[in-house]
Every structure is written in structure tokens, then in C-alpha cells.
N, C-alpha and C positions, 0 to 999 in steps of 0.2 A: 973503220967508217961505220956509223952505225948505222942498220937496216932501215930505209923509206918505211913509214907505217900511214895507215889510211886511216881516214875517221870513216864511223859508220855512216853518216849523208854519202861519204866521197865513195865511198865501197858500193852503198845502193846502188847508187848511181850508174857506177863502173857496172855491177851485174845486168841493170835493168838494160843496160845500153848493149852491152856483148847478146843481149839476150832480143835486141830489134826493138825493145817494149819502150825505148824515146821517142821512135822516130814516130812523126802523124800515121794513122794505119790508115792509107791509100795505096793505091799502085793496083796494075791490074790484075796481078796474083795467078797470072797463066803464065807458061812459058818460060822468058829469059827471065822475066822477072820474079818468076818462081822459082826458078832454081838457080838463081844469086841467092834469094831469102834463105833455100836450106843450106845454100854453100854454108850462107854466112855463120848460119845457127848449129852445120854441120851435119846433122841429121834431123827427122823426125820420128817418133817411134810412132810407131802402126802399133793402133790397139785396135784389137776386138771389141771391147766392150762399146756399146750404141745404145745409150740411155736419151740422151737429147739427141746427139750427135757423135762421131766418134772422134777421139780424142787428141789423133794426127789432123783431123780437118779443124778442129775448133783452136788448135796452137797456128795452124798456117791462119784461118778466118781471121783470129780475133788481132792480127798485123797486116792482114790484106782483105778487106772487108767486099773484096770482089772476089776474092776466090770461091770456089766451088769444086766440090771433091772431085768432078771429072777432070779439070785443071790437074791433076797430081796422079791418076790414070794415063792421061794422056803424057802427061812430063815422062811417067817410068816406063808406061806400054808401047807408045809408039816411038815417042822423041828419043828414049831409051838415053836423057839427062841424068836419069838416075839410076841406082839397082836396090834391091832388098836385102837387106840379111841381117845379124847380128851387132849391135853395139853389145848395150846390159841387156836388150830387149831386143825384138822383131823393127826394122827399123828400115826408112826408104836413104838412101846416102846419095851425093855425088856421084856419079859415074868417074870423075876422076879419080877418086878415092881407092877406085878400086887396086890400082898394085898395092897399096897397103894391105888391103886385106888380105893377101897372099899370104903374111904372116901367121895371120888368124886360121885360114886355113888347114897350114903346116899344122900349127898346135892342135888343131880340136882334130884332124885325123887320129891324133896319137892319142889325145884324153877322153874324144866321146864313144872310140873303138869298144876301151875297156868298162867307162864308167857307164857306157847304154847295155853292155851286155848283162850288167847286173843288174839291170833298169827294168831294161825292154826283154832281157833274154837275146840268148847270142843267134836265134835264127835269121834274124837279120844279115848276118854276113855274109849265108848263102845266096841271099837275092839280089845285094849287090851288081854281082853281073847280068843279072839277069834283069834288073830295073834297066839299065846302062843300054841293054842289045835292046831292050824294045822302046828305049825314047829313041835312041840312033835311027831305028827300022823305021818306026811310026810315030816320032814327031812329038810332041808337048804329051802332060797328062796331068790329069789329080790324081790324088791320091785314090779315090774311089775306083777311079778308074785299073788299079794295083789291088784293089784290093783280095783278101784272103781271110782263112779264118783267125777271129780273135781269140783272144787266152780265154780258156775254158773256166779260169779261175780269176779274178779282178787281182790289180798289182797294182791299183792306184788309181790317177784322175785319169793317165792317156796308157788308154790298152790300146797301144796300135798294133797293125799285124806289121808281121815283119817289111813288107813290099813298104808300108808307108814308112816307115822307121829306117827302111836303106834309102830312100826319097829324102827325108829329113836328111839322114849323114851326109847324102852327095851333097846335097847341096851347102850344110855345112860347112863340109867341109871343099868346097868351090869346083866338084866336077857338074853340079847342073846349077840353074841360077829360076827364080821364079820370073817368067815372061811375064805374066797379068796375073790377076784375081779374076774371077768370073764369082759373081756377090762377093764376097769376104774370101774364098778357098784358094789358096792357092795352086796355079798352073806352074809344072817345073819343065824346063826343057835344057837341051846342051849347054854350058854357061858360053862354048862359042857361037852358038845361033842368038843369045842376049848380049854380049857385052861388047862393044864397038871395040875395032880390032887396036886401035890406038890404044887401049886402056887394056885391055885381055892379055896383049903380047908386052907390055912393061914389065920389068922385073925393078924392085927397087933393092938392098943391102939390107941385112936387118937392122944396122947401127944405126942406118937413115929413116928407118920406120921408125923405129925406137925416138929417135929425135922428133919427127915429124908429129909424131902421135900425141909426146909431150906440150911440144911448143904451138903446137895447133889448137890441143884442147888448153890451154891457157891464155889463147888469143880470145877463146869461145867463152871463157869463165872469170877473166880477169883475175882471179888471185886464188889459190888451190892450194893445199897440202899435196905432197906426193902421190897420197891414195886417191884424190879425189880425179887426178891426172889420171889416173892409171885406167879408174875406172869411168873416165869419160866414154872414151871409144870402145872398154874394154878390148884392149888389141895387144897391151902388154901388162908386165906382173906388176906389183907396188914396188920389189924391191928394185926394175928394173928402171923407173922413176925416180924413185929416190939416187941412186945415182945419176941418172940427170941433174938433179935437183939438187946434188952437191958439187957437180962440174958446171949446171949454172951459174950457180951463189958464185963460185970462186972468180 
């Protein structure tokens, strides 16, 4: 049987649509109806950069010409509809999403252990516990709030001390989670004082993340090579896609 192929109008079109950019951009862009939008689109990534605007507020605006960046504060701070953390990028997700990312988790325990120690220097490991007993004790923090001395000698764009570089890991790798921003910084605290217990206490199989990850970022993209899947959610490998992607086809 030979392969469905799409013409380039029908392909636009499929993308422009998986991506919300058909529909009239109305709607009141607070709330439920906000966080259908990023269910729909899956995530949005959180940039730093603020040249006009920043660049998660002008992707939810320019589809809901009501929203307003405190609309997406409120969804993740208070409503806690959403959480933060990694796709390819920094990024605000579904709060349902989250037993998936328990995957992602697993894995960057194991690869950001070794690949930050060459990075950042391995004193971070030490503080570990010691970031852990004092959110436990006394509740959320930034990183400033951690802070210690920096490298005496520059190692790049982020010389953190170690206290913020075991702040980054925890949460990486899912033992704290970011409650708010206060301007741009990130506040970290227990990921069980952030993540509603419905979603915190799920476990999903990896075969089923592996699925899910797949056939979800292809609902989001309309038509993908295995790598483009893969690296949707970044949540799994290309090769582990591509076999999807050959027990799909068949």
C-alpha cells in the first residue's frame, strides 16, 4: 500500500492548525481557557529574553489577544494548572504531564551527575543535602538566597556556586519543583508542596511514556520524522522513536 503523502498547502495548513494559528485569536486567555491553549500546543517555553516582550507571553498573546502575562503566573502559581521545567528548553507544561516527566527525571539524575561535574565542578554534590534540609526546614528559596562563593577563576557563561548548581539538579532532576518567579528568578521549593497530589503520586511504565511522548508530539506537529518526535518533548532518545515509528508504520 503506498504511503498517504500531503501537498505543501495541505501540510501548511495541518502545521498552522496543530499550532492554534487557524483558529480567530479571541478567547479570554485566563484560566481554563488558558491552559486548554498550552494543553493543546503542549508546552510553552519561558524565555528570558524581554526585548518588546517576552517570548512565552507574545506565543500565548498573539492567539489570545486577552491574555496578559499575569494570566500564566496565576495558571502556574496559584491554580498550579501548570509546572516548569525542561522540554529542549525552560518551559511551563500541563500539570498533567507531569508522571511523564518522571522519566526525564530518572535520566538526567544519571547524565547531569557526571556531565555538571565537568561543567560546574563536582562541589556541588556536597550541597546537595544540605540545599534539601534547609528548603525542608524553611520553606521555598532562590538561589541567592544559597548563595556561596563563586569560581575564582571564570568556566564560562554560568559560574554558579555550588548551592545554586544543587538547586538546578534537584529540580532537574524532580526532587524540588519552581513554585513562582518573583521578576524573572526562579523560587524552588519541595516538588510535593508544588505538584497537586493526583499528578505527584502517578507512576506511568516507560513503554507508555515512550508511546505517549511519541504520539502526542505528533498530534502537536502533524507530521515528524522520528527525530523531530523525539525532540519534541525531549523526554526520549531518537533511536527510541524510531522504533515507535516502525511499529507505527507497520
Amino acid at each position: 500500500m503506498p504511503l498517504p503523502r500531503l501537498d505543501p498547502g495541505s501540510a501548511r495548513r495541518l502545521f498552522l492548525d496543530a499550532h492554534a494559528l487557524l483558529d480567530p485569536p479571541k478567547g479570554p486567555g485566563r484560566g481554563a481557557n488558558l491552559a486548554a491553549l498550552i494543553g493543546r500546543l503542549g508546552f510553552v517555553q519561558v524565555d528570558s529574553v524581554n526585548t518588546l516582550a517576552r517570548a512565552h507571553d507574545l506565543i500565548l498573546w498573539s492567539r489570545r489577544p486577552a491574555y496578559r502575562p499575569d494570566h500564566l503566573r496565576h495558571l502556574n502559581d496559584r491554580a498550579r494548572a501548570t509546572f516548569e521545567h525542561w522540554t529542549h528548553d525552560a518551559a511551563v507544561i500541563p500539570a498533567a504531564f507531569f508522571p511523564q516527566w518522571r522519566l526525564k527525571f530518572a535520566r538526567d539524575r544519571v547524565r547531569l551527575r557526571e556531565r555538571w561535574k565537568d561543567w560546574h565542578g563536582s562541589a556541588f554534590h556536597a550541597e546537595i543535602d544540605t540545599v534539601l534540609r534547609h528548603i525542608t526546614d524553611h520553606g521555598a528559596v532562590q538561589s541567592a538566597d544559597m548563595a556561596g562563593q563563586r569560581p575564582s577563576k571564570s568556566t564560562g557563561w554560568w559560574d554558579w556556586h555550588p548551592s545554586k548548581t544543587a538547586l538546578e539538579y534537584l529540580w532537574r532532576t524532580g526532587d524540588l519543583a519552581v513554585t513562582r518567579r518573583d521578576g524573572f528568578r526562579k523560587v524552588y521549593d519541595l516538588t510535593e508542596r508544588v505538584i497537586a497530589p493526583e499528578y505527584l503520586n502517578a507512576h506511568i511504565p516507560e513503554d507508555q511514556v515512550i508511546d505517549w511522548a511519541c504520539a502526542a508530539a505528533l498530534d502537536r506537529l502533524g507530521f515528524a520524522t522520528p527525530g523531530e518526535l523525539a525532540a519534541f518533548w525531549a523526554l526520549i532518545t531518537p533511536a527510541e522513536a524510531k522504533v515507535w515509528v516502525r511499529h507505527a508504520l507497520a
